[in-house]
C-alpha positions in Angstrom: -27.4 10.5 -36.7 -30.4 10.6 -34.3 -32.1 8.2 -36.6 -29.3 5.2 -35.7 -30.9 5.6 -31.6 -34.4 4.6 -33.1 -33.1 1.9 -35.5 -33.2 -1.7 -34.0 -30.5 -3.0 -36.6 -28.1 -0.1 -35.1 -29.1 -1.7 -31.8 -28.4 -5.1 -32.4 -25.3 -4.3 -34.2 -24.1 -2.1 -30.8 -24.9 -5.2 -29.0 -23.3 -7.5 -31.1 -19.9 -5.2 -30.8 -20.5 -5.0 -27.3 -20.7 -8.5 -27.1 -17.6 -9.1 -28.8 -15.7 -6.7 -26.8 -16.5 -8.4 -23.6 -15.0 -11.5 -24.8 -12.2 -9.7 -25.7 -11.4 -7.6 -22.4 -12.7 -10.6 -20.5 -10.0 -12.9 -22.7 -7.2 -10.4 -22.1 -7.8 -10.0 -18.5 -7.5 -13.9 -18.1 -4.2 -13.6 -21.1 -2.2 -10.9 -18.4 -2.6 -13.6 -15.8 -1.3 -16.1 -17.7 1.6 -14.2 -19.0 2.5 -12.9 -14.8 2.1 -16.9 -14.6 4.8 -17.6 -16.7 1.9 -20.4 -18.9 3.3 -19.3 -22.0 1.2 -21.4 -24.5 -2.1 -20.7 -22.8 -1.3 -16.6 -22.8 -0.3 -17.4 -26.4 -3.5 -19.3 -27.7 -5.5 -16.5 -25.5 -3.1 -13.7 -27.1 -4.9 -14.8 -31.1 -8.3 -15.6 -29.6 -8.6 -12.3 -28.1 -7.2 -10.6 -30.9 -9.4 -12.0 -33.4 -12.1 -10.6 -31.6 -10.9 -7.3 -31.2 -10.2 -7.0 -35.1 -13.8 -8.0 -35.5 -15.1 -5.7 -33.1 -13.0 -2.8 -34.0 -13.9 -3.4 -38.1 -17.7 -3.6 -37.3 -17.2 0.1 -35.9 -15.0 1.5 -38.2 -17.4 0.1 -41.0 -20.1 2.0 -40.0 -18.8 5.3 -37.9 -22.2 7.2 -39.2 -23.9 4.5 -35.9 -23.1 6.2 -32.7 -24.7 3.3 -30.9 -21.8 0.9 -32.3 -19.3 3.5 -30.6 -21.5 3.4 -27.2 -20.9 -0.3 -27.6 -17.5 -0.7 -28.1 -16.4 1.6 -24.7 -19.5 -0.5 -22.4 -18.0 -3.7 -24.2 -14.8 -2.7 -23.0 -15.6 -1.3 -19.3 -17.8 -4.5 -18.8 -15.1 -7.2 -20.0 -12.8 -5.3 -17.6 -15.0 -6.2 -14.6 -16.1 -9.8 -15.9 -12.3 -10.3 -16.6 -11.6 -9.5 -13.0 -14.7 -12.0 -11.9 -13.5 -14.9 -13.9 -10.1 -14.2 -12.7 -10.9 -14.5 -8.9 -13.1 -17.9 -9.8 -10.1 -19.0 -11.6 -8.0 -18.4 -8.5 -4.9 -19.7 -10.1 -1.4 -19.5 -9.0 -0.1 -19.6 -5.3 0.0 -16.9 -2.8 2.7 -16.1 -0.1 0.9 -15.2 3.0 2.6 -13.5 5.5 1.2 -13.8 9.3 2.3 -11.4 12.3 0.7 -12.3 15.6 1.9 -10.6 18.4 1.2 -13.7 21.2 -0.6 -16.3 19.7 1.8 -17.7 17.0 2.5 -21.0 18.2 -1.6 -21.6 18.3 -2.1 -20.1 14.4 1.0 -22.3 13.5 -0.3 -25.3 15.1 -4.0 -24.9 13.9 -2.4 -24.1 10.0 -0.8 -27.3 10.4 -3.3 -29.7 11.8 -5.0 -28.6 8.8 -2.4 -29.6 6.4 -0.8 -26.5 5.6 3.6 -25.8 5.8 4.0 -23.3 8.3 7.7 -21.6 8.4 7.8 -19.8 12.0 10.2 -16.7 12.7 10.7 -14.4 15.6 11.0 -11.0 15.4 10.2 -7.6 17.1 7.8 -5.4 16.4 6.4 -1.6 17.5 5.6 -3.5 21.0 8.2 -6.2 21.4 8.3 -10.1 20.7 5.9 -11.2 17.8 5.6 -14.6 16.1 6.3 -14.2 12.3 4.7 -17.0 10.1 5.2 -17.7 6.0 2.7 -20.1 4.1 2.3 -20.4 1.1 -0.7 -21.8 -0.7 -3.0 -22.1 -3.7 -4.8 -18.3 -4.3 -7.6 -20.8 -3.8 -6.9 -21.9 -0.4 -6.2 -18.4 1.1 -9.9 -17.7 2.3 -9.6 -20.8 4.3 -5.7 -19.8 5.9 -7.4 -16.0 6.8 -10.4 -17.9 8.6 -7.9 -20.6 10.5 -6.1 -17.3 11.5 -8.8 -15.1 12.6 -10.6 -18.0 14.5 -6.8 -18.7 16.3 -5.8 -14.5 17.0 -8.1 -11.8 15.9 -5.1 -9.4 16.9 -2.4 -11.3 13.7 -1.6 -9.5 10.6 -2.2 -10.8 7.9 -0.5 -9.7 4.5 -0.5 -11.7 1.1 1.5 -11.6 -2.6 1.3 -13.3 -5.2 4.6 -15.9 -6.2 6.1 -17.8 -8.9 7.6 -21.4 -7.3 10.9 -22.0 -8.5 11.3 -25.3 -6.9 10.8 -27.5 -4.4 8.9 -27.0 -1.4 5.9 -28.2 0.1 2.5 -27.2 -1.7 -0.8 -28.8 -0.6 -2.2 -30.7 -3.2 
């Protein structure tokens, strides 16, 4: 057993199952999204991909349960696609996001700044904890929302700012 931690072919056969097991926690990270999405085809063509690999990656350790090193492999293949998963997902940034904007006196100035740079705006009064605040909805591209919370900040430091991911049903106004 101690004799697979000196053997480079146990190595390279850890890394080769690591390897593998990124792709597939990475492919099913991506394969959730896609299935929260509603893009049936792509979750389904990610769904055999990433299951191909996992039947490969599982097999190689089964094969050969006398190489600890292939076990180490599998769970840091699997903890590291987690995380490149989540990486790829926020570079993806797809879908839309409904961002939610409280601002208790500026409102009209976000709302006007948001829409000088070509983003719907739906504006809302309400109360809050300290009386009259300006409640705003816009929703956007995931990829866009960096720019809305910098357009905010820069037009009231003091607005809340909450976001969730949504689905459009239809219609509507999304920048393109």
């Amino acid at each position: 057993m101690m004799a697979a931690f000196l053997d480079p072919q146990a190595w390279l056969s850890a890394l080769a199952i690591f390897m593998m097991r990124v792709g597939d926690m990475s492919l099913d990270t991506i394969r959730v999204l896609f299935v929260v999405r509603g893009r049936k085809k792509l979750a389904w063509c990610l769904g055999i991909l990433q299951s191909a690999i996992y039947v490969l990656a599982i097999s190689s350790v089964l094969a050969h349960l006398d190489n600890p090193v292939n076990i180490l492999g599998y769970a840091a293949g699997f903890a590291t696609g987690n995380v490149v998963g989540m990486y790829i997902e926020e570079r993806l940034a797809i879908g839309h996001i409904h961002v939610t904007i409280v601002s208790p006196a500026r409102g009209a100035a976000v709302a006007a700044e948001l829409r000088e740079d070509g983003y719907a705006v739906t504006e809302l009064s309400g109360r809050g904890r300290n009386g009259m605040v300006t409640v705003m909805l816009v929703d956007v591209l995931r990829k866009d929302v960096d720019s809305i919370e910098t357009i905010v900040l820069e037009s009231d430091p003091e607005a809340f700012v909450t976001a969730e991911d949504v689905r459009p049903v239809r219609r509507g106004f999304w920048r393109a």
